[in-house]
C-alpha positions as CSV (number, residue, x, y, z in Angstrom):
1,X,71.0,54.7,78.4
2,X,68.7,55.7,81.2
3,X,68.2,59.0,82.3
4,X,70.8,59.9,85.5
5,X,68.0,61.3,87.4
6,X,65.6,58.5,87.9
7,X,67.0,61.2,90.9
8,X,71.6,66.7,91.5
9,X,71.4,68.5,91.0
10,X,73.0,66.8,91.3
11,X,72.4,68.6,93.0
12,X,69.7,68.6,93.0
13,X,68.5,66.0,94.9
14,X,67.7,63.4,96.9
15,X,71.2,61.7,97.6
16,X,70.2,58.5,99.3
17,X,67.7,57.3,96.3
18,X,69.5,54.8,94.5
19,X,68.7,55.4,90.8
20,X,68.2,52.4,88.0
21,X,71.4,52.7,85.9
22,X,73.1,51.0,82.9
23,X,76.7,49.4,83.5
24,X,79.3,52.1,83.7
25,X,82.8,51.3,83.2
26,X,85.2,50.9,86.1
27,X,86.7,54.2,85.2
28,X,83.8,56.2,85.0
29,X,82.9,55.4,88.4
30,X,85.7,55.8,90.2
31,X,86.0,57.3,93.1
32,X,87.9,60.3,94.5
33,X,91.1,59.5,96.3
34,X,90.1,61.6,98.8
35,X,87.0,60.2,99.9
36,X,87.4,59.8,103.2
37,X,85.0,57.8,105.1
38,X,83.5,54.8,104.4
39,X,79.9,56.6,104.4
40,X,81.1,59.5,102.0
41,X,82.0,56.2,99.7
42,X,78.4,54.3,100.1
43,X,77.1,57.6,99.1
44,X,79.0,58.2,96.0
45,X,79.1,54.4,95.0
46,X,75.1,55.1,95.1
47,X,75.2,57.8,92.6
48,X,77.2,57.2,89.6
49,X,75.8,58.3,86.4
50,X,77.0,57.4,83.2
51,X,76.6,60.1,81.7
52,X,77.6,63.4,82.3
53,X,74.5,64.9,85.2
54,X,73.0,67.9,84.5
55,X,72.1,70.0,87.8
56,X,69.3,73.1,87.4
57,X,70.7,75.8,90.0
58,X,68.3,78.7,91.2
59,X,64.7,77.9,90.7
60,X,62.3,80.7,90.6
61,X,60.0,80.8,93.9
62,X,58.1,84.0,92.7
63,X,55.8,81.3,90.2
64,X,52.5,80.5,92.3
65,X,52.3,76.9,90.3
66,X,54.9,75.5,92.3
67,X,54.2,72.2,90.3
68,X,54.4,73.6,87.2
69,X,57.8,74.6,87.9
70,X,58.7,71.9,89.2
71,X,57.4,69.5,86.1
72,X,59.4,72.1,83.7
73,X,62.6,71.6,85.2
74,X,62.0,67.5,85.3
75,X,60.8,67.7,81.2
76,X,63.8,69.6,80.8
77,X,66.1,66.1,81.5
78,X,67.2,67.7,85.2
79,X,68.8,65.3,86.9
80,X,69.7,67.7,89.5
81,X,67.5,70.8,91.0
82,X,68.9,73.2,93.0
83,X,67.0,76.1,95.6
84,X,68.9,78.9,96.8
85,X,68.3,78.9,100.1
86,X,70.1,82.0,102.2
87,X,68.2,85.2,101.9
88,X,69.3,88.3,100.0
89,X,70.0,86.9,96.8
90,X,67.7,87.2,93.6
91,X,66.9,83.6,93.7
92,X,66.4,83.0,97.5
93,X,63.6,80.7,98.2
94,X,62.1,81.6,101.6
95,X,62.4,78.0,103.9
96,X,58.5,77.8,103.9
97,X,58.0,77.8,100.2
98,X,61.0,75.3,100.1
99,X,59.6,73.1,101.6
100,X,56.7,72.7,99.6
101,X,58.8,72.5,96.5
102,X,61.0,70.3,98.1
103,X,58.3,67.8,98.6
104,X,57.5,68.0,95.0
105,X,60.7,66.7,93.8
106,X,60.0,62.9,93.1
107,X,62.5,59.9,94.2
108,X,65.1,59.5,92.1
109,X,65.7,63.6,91.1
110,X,68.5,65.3,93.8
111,X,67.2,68.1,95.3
112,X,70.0,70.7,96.1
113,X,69.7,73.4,98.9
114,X,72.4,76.1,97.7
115,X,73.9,78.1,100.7
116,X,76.0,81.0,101.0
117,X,78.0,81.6,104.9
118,X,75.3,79.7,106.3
119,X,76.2,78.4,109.8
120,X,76.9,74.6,109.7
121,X,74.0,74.0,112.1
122,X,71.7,75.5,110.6
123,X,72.1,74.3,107.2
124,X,72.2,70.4,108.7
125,X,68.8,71.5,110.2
126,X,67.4,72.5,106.9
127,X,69.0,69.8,105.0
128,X,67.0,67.3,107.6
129,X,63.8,69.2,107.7
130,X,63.3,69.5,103.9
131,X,64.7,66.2,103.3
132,X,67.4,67.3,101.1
133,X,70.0,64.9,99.2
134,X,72.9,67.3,99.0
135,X,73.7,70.9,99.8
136,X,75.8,73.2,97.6
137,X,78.4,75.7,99.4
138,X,78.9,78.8,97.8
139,X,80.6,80.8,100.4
140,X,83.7,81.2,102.4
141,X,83.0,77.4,104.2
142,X,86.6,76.5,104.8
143,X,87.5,72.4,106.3
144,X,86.7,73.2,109.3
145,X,83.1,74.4,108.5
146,X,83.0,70.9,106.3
147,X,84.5,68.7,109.1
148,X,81.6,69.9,111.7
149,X,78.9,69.9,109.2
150,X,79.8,66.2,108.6
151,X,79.6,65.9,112.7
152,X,75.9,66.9,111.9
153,X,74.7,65.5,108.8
154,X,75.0,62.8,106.5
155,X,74.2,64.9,103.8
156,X,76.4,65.2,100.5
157,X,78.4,68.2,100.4
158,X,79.0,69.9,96.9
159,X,82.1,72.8,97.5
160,X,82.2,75.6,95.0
161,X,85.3,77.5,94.4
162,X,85.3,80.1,92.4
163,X,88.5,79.6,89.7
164,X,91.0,82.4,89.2
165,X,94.1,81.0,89.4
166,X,96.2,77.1,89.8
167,X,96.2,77.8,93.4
168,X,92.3,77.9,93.3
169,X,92.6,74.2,91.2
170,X,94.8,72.9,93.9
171,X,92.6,74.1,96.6
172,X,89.6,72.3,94.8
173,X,91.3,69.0,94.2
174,X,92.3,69.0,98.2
175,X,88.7,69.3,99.3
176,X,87.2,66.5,101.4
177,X,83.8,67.7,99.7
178,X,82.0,65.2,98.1
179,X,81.9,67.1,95.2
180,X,84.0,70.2,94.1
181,X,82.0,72.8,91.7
182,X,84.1,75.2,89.6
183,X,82.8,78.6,88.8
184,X,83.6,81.9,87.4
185,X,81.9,84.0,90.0
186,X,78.9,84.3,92.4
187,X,76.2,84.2,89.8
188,X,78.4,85.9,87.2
189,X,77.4,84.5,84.3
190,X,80.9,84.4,83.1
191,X,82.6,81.4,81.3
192,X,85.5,79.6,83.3
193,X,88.7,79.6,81.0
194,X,88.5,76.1,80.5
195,X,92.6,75.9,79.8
196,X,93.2,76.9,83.5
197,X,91.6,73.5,84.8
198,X,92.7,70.0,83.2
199,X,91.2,67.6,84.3
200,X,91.1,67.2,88.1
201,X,91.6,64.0,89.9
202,X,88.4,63.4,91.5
203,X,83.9,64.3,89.9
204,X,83.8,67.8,89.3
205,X,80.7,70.2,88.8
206,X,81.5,72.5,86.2
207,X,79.8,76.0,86.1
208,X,80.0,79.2,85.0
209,X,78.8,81.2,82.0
210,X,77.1,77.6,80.7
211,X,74.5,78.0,77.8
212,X,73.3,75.8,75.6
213,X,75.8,77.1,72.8
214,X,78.5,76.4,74.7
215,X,78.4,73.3,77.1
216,X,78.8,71.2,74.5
217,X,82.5,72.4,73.9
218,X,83.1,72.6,77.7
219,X,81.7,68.9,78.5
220,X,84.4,67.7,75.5
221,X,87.4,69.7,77.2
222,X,86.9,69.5,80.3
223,X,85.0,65.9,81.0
224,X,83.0,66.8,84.3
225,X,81.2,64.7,86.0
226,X,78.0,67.4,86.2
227,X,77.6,70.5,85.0
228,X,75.5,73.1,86.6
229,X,73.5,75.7,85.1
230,X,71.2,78.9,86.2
231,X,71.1,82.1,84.3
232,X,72.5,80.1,81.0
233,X,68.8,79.0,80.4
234,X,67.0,81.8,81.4
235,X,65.2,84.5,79.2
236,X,64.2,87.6,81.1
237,X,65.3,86.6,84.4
238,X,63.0,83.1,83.6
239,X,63.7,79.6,83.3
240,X,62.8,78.9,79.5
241,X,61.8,75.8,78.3
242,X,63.3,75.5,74.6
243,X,66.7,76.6,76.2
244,X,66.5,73.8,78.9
245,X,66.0,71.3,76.4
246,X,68.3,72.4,74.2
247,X,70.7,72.9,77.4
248,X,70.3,68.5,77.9
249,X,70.9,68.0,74.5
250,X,74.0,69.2,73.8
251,X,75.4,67.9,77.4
252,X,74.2,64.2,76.2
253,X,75.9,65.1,72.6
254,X,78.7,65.7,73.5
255,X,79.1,63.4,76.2
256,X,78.5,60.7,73.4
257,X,81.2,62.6,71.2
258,X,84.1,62.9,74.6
């Protein structure tokens, strides 16, 4: 089976490069019943992995080989990459140096702008500018924000909610997002408590507290349709190569094994 990203992350991202994929089964690919315009479903038809995507969250922007970070997160397996790209977080990427890693990110691998409150305009403009294939919401973006951001862009929309109750699962699977992503907290590190969320009714991007110990057991549980990692794979504050690998690895396992 071919690598998913010939592209996430899934995110992250380029979301209108149609990768090369093996058949997929009817119900693998189906799509969310609330997908709700005919371009949202051209979109999603266009990016249907077989196997479960794995989306690289928070790359480091303080490594002056941009390339070389770049290349480690595409060895890894990525088929997503994400940049975090409102300031005043530890992983902000300042817009200039985003660009240039944007540009790095070859056809087929989604690159992911992750932002947090951002007015809607602006993050259409920066979607367009760096040529982004989705953008990941991590803030207090309600349907309204989502219904003018769509006015805007054509970009995919990946909607995080952060999961502490059923309410929170209920709020998740009514999202006209493209994609929903569960977490535990704003860059917490925490594991979700798998038990409180089933299996939803529509692709899901699990996060939250993901390592390579334990996204095995969460990909068999819970059956996302991505799963999205950052601090799980880091030693020191840095993006290490064994754990990456061994990060893919256990996602493809255990996808075999679900």
């Amino acid at each position: 089976m071919k690598k998913i990203f010939n592209a996430f992350l899934a995110l992250a991202m380029v979301i209108t490069a149609g990768m090369t994929l093996t058949s997929c089964s009817k119900e693998d690919n189906s799509l969310p019943d609330n997908t709700t315009s005919d371009i949202e479903r051209q979109r999603l038809e266009e990016w249907k992995p077989c196997n479960k995507l794995t989306y690289i969250s928070g790359i480091e922007s303080e490594n002056p080989d941009l390339q070389a970070v770049i290349r480690q997160h595409l060895e890894s397996g990525a088929d997503a990459v994400g940049m975090v790209l409102t300031p005043g977080f530890r992983r902000s990427v300042p817009l200039s140096r985003a660009a240039r890693m944007a540009s790095m990110v070859p056809e087929g691998i989604l690159a992911v702008g992750v932002f947090v409150d951002t007015p809607a305009e602006e993050v259409a403009l920066v979607a367009r500018s760096l040529g982004l294939g989705a953008v990941q919401l991590h803030g207090s973006e309600d349907e309204a924000y989502l219904s003018r951001l769509r006015e805007l862009s054509d970009v995919m929309t990946i909607k995080s909610f952060i999961v502490g109750s059923a309410d929170d699962i209920r709020k998740a699977e009514a999202s006209s997002a493209d994609l929903v992503l569960l977490d535990s907290g704003r860059g917490s590190g925490r594991a979700l408590d798998w038990s409180k969320i089933g299996q939803l009714g529509r692709r899901t991007v699990l996060a939250g507290g993901l390592t390579p110990g334990n996204v095995g057991e969460a990909v068999i549980k819970v059956h996302p349709y991505a799963v999205d990692v950052s601090s799980g794979i880091e030693t020191d504050g840095v993006k290490d190569a064994d754990k990456m690998k061994a990060f893919r690895e256990n996602v493809e396992r255990a996808d075999r094994e679900a």
